[in-house]
N, C-alpha and C positions, 0 to 999 in steps of 0.2 A: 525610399523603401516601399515598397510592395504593401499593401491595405493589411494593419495588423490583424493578428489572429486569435482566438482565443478559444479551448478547450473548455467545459464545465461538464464533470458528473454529475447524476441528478439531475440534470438539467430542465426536464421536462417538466417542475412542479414548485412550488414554494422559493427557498432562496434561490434555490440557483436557475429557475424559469427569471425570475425577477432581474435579477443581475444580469442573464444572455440580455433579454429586453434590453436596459441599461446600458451597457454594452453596444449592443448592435443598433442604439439610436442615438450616438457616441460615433459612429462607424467603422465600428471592429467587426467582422465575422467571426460571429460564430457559431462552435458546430457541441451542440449539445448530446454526451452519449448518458444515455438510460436504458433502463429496461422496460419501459411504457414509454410509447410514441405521445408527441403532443394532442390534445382532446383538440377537438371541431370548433371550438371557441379560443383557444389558446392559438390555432392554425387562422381562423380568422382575423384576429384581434393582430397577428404579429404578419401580415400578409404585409410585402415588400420591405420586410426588415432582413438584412442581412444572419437569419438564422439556418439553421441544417440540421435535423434533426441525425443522430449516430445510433444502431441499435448496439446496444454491450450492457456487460454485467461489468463491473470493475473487479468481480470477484475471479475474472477471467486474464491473464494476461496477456493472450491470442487479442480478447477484444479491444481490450486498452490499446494495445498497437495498432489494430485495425480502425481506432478512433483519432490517433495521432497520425496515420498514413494518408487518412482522409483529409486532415489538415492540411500536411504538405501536399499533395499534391491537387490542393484548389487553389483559387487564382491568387491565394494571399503568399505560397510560393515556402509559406513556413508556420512556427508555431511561435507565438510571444509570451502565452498567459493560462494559466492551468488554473483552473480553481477545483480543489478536491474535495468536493461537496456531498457526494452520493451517501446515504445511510438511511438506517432502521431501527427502529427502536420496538422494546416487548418487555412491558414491563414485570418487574421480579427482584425480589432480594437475593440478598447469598442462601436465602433458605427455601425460598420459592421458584427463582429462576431457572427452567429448566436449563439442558444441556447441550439441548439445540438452539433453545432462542440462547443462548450465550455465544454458541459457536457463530450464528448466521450473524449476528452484530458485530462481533470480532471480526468478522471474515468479510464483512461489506464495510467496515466502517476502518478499522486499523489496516487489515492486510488490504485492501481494495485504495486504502489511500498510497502504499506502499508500490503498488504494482500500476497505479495512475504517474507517479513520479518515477519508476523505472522505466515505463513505454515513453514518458515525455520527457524528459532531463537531454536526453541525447538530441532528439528533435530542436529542446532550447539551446544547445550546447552551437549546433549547426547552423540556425539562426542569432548566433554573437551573443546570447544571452536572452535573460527573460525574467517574468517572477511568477511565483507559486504562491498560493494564498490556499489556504488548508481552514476545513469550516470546525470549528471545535463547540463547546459546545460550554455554558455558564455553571451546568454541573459540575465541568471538568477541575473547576473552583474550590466549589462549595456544597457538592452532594446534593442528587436530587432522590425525595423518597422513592424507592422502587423502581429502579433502574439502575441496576446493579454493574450487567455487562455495558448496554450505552457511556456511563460515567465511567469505566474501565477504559473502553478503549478510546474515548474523547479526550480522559485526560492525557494521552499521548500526542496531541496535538501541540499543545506549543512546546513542547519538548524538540519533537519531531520539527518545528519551525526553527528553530536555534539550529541542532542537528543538520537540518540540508543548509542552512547559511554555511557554517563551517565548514563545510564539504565542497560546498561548489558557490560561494559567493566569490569569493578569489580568484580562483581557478577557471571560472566559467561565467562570471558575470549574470549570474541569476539568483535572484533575492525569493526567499521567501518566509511570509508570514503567518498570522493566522488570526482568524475572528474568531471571537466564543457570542454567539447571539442568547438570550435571553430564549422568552414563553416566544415564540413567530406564529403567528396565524397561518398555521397551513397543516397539511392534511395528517401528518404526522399528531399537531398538534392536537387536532382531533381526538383519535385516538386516546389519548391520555386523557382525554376529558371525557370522553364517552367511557372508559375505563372507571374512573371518578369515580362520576356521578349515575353510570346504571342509563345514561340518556342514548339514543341512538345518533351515531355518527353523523347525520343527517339532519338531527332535529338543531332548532335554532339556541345560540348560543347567548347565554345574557348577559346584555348591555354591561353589567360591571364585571363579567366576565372578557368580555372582548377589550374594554379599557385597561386589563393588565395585560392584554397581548403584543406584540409589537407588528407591524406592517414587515414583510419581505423587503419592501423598497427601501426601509431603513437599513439591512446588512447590506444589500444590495451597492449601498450608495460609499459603503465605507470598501467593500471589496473592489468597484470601480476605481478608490482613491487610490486603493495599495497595490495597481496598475499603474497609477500613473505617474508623469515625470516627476510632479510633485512630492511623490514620496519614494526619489531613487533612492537616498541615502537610507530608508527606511528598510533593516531584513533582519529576520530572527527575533521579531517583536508580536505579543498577541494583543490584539486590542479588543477587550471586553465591549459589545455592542449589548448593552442589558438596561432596562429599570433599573435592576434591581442592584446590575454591577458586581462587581463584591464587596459589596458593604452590608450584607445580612443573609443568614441560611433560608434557602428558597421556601416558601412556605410549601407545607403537603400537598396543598389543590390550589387549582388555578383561580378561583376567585377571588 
């Protein structure tokens, strides 16, 4: 077979920067589609790794296809591995949340993971099979405060993981999963904390604050697993990657 392949939303930043790396020094190609190109440091640091950066919105289904067409037709001849990572988060209760940061998380996070696996299913379908790994989220659990629509359409994810098994694990020989990762260190993260605590997104974050966060390379390492042969028999399963797991309601702040 042809050097496998592998799709990631998001790709350009946090998990799913972490996992391409992983991935492509593994040697899988792949072709990460975002809506921000990789930074001058991310292009350095991953120079001769099988990456490609894909410009799309997942919130587009023209681009999602135009991200799967790019696959097949590079030298890997097909597509093996999708991981539907792309999302945003704004946070708000059901009484604060406006109506647009509801709808643009909805529409990046549930309908964008919807229309990543309608452009690519057919693509794995043609290549014998494949799997899907969908990034859900530890709220999806157990409620996180003030993130209202995020926990809405997160929780959809391992649903949505059973859901496409059924559908096309039989049929089509493509598995798919889902991780719910914990607090991740990355930029999203940020936010929520500069939200917090009043601190600027930039300023330094402390010490016992960064010790409840988790590394990207830790989800990273478990979405590489549920790629591989090791876990064929593995589809329509979520695996909680968290501290905190769900064995307790998320505390309100990150420290």
């Amino acid at each position: 077979m042809s050097q496998r392949a592998a799709l990631i939303t998001g790709g350009s930043s946090g998990i799913g920067l972490a996992t391409a790396i992983e991935l492509a020094r593994a040697g899988t190609s792949v072709f990460c589609m975002d809506v921000q190109p990789f930074s001058d440091d991310v292009r350095h640091h991953t120079d001769g790794l099988p990456l490609t950066y894909v410009e799309g919105d997942v919130r587009s289904l023209d681009d999602c296809r135009r991200a799967v067409a790019a696959v097949e037709s590079s030298p890997s001849g097909g597509l093996d591995f999708v991981f539907a990572n792309a999302g945003v988060v704004h946070r708000g209760s059901a009484e604060t949340q406006s109506l647009s940061e509801w709808q643009e998380q909805i529409d990046t996070i549930l309908t964008g993971t919807f229309l990543t696996c309608k452009a690519s299913i057919p693509a794995l379908r043609r290549r014998g099979g494949g799997s899907i790994v969908l990034n859900g989220s530890n709220c999806a659990h157990i409620g996180c405060p003030d993130r209202f629509a995020y926990t809405a359409a997160k929780s959809a994810m391992p649903v949505l993981a059973k859901q496409l098994s059924n559908d096309f694990f039989h049929t089509a020989n493509i598995r798919t999963n889902c991780v719910s990762p914990g607090y991740v260190e990355s930029g999203m993260t940020r936010k929520i904390w500069s939200a917090q605590t009043g601190q600027p997104e930039e300023a330094e974050v402390p010490a016992g604050v960064l010790a409840n966060w988790q590394s990207p390379d830790r989800i990273a390492s478990v979405v590489a697993f549920l790629f591989s042969e090791e876990s064929a028999d593995i589809t329509g399963v979520t695996i909680p990657v968290s501290k905190t797991a769900l064995l307790r309601v998320a505390s309100p702040r990150l420290a």
